[in-house]
C-alpha positions, 0 to 999 in steps of 0.5 A, spaced: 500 500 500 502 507 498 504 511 503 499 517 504 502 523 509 497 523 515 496 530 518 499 528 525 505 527 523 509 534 525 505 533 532 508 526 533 515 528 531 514 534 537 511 529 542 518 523 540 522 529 541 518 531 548 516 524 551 521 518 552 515 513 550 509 515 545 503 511 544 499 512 537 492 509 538 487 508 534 482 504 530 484 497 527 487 498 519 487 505 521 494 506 519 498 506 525 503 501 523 504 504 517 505 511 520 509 508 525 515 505 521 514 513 517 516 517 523 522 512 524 524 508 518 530 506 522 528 503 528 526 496 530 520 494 529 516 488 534 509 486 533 506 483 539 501 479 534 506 475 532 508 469 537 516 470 535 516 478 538 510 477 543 515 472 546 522 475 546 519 481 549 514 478 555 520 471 556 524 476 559 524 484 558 529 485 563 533 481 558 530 484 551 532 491 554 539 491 554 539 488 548 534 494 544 535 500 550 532 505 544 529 505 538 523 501 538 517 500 535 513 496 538 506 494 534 499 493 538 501 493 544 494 491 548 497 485 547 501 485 552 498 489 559 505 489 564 510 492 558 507 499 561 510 497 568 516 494 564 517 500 561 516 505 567 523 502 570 526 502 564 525 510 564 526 512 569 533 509 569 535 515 564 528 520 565 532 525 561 533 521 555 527 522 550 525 519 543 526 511 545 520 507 544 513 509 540 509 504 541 502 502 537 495 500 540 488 498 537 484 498 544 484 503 549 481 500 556 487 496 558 493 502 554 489 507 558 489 504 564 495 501 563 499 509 561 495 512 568 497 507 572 504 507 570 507 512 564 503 518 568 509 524 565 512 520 561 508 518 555 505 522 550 499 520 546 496 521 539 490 518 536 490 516 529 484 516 525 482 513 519 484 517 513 480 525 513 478 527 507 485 530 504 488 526 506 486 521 501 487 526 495 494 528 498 493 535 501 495 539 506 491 540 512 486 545 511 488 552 512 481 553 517 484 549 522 489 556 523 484 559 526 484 555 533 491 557 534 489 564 538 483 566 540 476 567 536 474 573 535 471 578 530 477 578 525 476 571 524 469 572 520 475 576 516 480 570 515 474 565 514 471 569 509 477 569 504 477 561 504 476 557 498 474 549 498 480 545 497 476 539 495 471 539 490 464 536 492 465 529 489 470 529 493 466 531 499 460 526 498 465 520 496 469 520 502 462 521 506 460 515 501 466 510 502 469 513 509 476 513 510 480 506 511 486 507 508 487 500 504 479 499 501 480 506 500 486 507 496 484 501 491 478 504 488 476 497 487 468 497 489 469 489 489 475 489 493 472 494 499 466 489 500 470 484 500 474 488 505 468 491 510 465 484 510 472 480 513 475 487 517 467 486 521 468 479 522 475 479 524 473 486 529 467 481 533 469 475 532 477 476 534 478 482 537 472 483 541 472 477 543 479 477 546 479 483 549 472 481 553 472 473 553 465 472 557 461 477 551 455 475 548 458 475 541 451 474 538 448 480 542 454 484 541 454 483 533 446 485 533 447 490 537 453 493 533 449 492 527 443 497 530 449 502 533 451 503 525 444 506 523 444 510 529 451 514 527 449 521 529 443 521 533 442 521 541 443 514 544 436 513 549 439 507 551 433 504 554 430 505 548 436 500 544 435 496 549 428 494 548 429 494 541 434 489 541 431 485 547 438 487 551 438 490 558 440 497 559 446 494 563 449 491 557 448 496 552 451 501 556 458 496 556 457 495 549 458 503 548 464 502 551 466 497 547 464 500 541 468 507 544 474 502 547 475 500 540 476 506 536 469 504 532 465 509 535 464 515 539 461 518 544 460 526 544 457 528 550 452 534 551 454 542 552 452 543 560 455 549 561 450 553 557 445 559 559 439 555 556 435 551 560 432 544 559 438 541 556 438 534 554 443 531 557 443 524 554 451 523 550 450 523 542 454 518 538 458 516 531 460 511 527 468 514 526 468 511 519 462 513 515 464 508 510 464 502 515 457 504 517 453 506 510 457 498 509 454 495 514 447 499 512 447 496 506 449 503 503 454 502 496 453 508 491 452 515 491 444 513 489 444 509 494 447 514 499 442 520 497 436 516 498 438 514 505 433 515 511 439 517 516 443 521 510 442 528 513 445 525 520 449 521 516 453 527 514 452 531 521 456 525 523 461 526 517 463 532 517 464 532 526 468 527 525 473 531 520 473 536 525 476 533 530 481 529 527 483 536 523 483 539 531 487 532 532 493 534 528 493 542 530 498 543 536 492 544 541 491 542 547 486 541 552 480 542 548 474 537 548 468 537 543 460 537 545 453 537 542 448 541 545 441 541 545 434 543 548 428 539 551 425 544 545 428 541 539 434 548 539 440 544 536 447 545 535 451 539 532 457 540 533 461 545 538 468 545 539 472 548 546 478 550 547 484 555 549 482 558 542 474 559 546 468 556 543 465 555 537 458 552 534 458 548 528 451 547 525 451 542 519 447 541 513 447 537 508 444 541 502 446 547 499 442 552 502 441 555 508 434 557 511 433 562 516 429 558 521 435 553 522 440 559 523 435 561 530 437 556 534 444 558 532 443 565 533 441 564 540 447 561 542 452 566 540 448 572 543 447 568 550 454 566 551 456 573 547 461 569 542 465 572 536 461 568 531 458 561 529 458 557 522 454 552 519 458 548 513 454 545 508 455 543 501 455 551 498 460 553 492 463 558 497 463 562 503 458 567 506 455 571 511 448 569 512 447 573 518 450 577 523 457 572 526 453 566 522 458 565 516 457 559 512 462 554 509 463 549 504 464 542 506 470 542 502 474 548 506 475 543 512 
């Protein structure tokens, strides 16, 4: 497979450069190895999926250590719980030395806990998606993402307002289409991508899901994964799922975070810090990859897509995510993203958080803007006295639709 830039590639070089170990996370078949062997072509590589690697580093670490003391890679290492305390003696032998192990992970719950309980300060993390939008057509990152590099303001109605789509429409709707996995995507064979997604979801519940949580009902699991595909976009009532499937609540709550340990979904939980009442407070969700979903939902052409029930909260779901991965690879720290809504139906879908302030994002899949659908918008920004808010839709060109609403084109982010 050709070798795509991925957009985090400069954070990660900066964190090697900080940290003596540093972890890439991420969704199975995302890219990680790949981005790994980029980042340092010249270091040892170990894959703990194989039994020769897993063997020689948990045989005897101590031993393996003196042999390879910097400069490893160390591929899919949930496999292997205890590295994370191995590794923390081995560090704090020369706590000055940085740029030593960069390691990769495809489930979060035992490398998180594994990281908070023995690598605190010593570790940067990185989470790599599957492929944004530019990347799959070779392009830098967007320049929209300049603006969260100081704080939001009026001006930066000014910056927006010279953008220009670096992506055409077709590709906007092809990737919302196809998602985002680098190997199906970069083929452009519609037979191999079937053949892909069918053996990748197999291979996600049948193997690693059932590695990792052992006394998991895997037939309930596979059904209720089926539904959670359907669902991308939208408020998760769990009870509701629940009963649908004939699945305690419980068990739904833990299948969401499997879904979210595993990198396939996300969580977005809602805004509580505003000055409305009657927020809703129940978490929003989305597939990651919207070609995995529109796959499972049985999805496969752009006719197919448009005549989709869910196509709107499809997209909504889309294009977050691609926020949040270009935000993902900017030097930002310590943001968040939230979705807000009222028990009265005032939505915003999408709202970013930051040193940068904060930013509302609505998000539409037609061309067009109506009035009535800026309204909840316009009260956002005037109650918390925000510099601006956007909409992003698949308009030719940016405008102003009102008084702080600009409106993008999908192809600028």
């Amino acid at each position: 497979m050709t070798f795509m830039k991925r957009n985090i590639e400069k954070k990660a070089n900066e964190l090697l450069e900080f940290f003596p170990v540093v972890i890439v996370l991420g969704v199975r078949q995302c890219g990680k190895t790949t981005l790994a062997k980029t980042l340092r072509p010249d270091w040892r590589y170990f894959d703990l999926e194989r039994a020769r690697d897993f063997d020689l580093l948990t045989r005897d670490f101590d031993f393996f250590v003196k042999e390879h003391p910097h400069s490893i890679i160390i591929d899919e290492a949930q496999r292997f719980p205890d590295l994370f305390k191995e590794l923390r003696g081995v560090v704090d032998r020369d706590r000055q030395r940085k740029n030593r192990f960069l390691l990769t992970g495809s489930s979060s719950p035992e490398l998180i806990r594994g990281v908070s309980e023995s690598l605190a300060g010593r570790v940067g993390l990185i989470e790599l998606g599957t492929f944004k939008t530019n990347e799959i057509h070779a392009l830098d990152l967007p320049a929209f993402y300049g603006i969260f590099n100081e704080k939001l303001s009026r001006s930066t109605i000014d910056f927006l307002k010279g953008l220009r789509p670096a992506l055409s429409h077709d590709q906007v709707m092809e990737a919302f289409l196809k998602g985002g996995y680098p190997e199906p995507v970069l083929q452009k064979n519609n037979r191999f991508f079937d053949l892909w997604m069918e053996n990748y979801i197999q291979t996600y519940v049948q193997r690693d899901v059932r590695t990792l949580f052992p006394r998991l009902n895997v037939v309930k699991y596979q059904r209720f994964f089926s539904m959670l595909s359907a669902l991308s976009g939208t408020i998760i009532n769990r009870s509701q799922v629940g009963r649908s499937l004939d699945i305690s609540e419980k068990s739904i709550r833990d299948y969401l975070e499997i879904a979210q340990g595993s990198y396939i979904w996300r969580n977005i939980p809602s805004y509580e810090r505003s000055a409305a009442k009657s927020i809703v407070k129940m978490p929003k969700g989305s597939f990651r990859d919207s070609g995995l979903a529109h796959f499972i939902q049985g999805v496969g052409s752009r006719d197919e897509l448009l005549n989709y029930p869910n196509v709107g909260m499809g997209f909504e779901a889309f294009v977050s995510e691609e926020m949040i991965k270009g935000l993902q690879a900017t030097p930002v720290v310590n943001w968040d993203y939230y979705y807000f809504r009222t028990r009265n139906g005032a939505e915003i879908d999408l709202i970013l958080e930051g040193p940068f302030g904060t930013l509302p994002v609505e998000i539409k899949l037609g061309g067009r803007a109506k009035q009535r659908r800026l309204q909840a918008m316009k009260r956002f920004v005037s109650k918390n006295r925000l510099p601006l808010g956007i909409l992003i839709s698949n308009c030719d060109h940016v405008e102003l639709l009102a008084d702080k609403i600009l409106q993008l084109p999908a192809g600028c982010i």
